[in-house]
C-alpha positions in Angstrom: 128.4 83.9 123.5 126.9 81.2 122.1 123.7 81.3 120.0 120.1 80.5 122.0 117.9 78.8 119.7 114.2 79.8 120.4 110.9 78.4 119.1 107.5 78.2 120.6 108.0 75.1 123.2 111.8 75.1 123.5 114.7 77.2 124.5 118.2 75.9 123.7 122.0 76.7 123.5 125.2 75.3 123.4 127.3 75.1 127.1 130.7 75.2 127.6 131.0 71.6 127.4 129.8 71.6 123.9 126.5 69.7 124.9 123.1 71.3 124.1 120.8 72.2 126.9 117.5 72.6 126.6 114.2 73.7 128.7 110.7 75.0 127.9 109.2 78.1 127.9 106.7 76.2 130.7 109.1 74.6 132.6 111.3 78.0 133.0 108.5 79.8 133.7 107.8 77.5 136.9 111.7 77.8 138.0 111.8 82.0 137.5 108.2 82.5 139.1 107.8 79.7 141.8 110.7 77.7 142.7 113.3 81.0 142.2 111.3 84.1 141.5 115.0 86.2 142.6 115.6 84.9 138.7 112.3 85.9 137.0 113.7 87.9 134.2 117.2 86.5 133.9 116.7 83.5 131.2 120.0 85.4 129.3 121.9 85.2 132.4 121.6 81.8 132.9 122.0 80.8 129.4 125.6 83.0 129.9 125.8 80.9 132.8 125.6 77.7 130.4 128.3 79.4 127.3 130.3 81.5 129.7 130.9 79.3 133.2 133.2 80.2 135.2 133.5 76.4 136.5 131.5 73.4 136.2 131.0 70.6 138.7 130.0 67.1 138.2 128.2 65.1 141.0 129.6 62.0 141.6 126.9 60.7 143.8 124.2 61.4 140.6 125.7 60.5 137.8 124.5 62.8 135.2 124.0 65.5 137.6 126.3 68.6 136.5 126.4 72.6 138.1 127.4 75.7 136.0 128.5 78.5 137.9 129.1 82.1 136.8 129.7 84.8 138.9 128.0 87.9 138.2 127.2 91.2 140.9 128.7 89.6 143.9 125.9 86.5 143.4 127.0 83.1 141.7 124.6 82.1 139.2 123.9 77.9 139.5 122.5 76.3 136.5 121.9 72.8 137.0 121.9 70.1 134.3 121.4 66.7 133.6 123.5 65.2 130.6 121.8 62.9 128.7 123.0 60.8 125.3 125.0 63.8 124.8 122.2 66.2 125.3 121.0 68.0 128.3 117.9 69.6 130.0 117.8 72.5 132.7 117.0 70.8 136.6 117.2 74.2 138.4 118.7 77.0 138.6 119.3 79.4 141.4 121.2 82.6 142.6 123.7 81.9 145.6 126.2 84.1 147.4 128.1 81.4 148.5 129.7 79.1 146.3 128.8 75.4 147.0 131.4 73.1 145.3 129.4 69.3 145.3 131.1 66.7 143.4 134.1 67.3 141.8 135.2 70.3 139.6 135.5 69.0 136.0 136.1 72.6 133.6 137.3 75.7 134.8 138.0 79.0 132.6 140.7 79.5 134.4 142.1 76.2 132.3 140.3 77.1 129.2 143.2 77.0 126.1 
């Protein structure tokens, strides 16, 4: 697994895609306690999510838009990014049991050399 590189404002590591994602301490705190409080807790399994997807999807209707899935305990973990200048910063993320394929399926492990 890639490294996660902590300070006191920002949270970062390296995804699959070799782009660097990034969120705050603040801003993850609002996702795991009041947008998605089923992930309060789970910050290392979505940075797994980010260095160990199982697939990744890009939206083709928002451009920059892109969804990491991992599946873990029967529940799909959905991390989703937006790329930026080579860069990118955590949307949402969210714990499904169904697996909702939007856009179009750009990295698989399945095709991982």
């Amino acid at each position: 697994m890639n490294k996660c590189i902590a300070n006191e404002d920002i949270l970062e590591v390296k995804s699959v895609l070799g782009k660097k994602i990034r969120t705050t301490h603040d801003y993850w705190k609002y996702i795991s306690e009041v947008k998605h409080a089923d992930l309060a807790g789970q910050l290392e399994k979505v940075f797994l999510t980010l260095t160990n997807a199982d697939e990744v999807w890009h939206d083709q209707e928002t451009f920059s838009i892109f969804l990491y899935y991992y599946k873990i305990n029967g529940y799909w973990i959905c991390v989703v990014t937006r790329h930026l200048n080579g860069d990118g910063f955590i949307v949402t993320s969210y714990l499904t049991r169904k697996f909702k394929r939007k856009g179009k399926k750009i990295w698989s492990r399945k095709n991982r050399q």
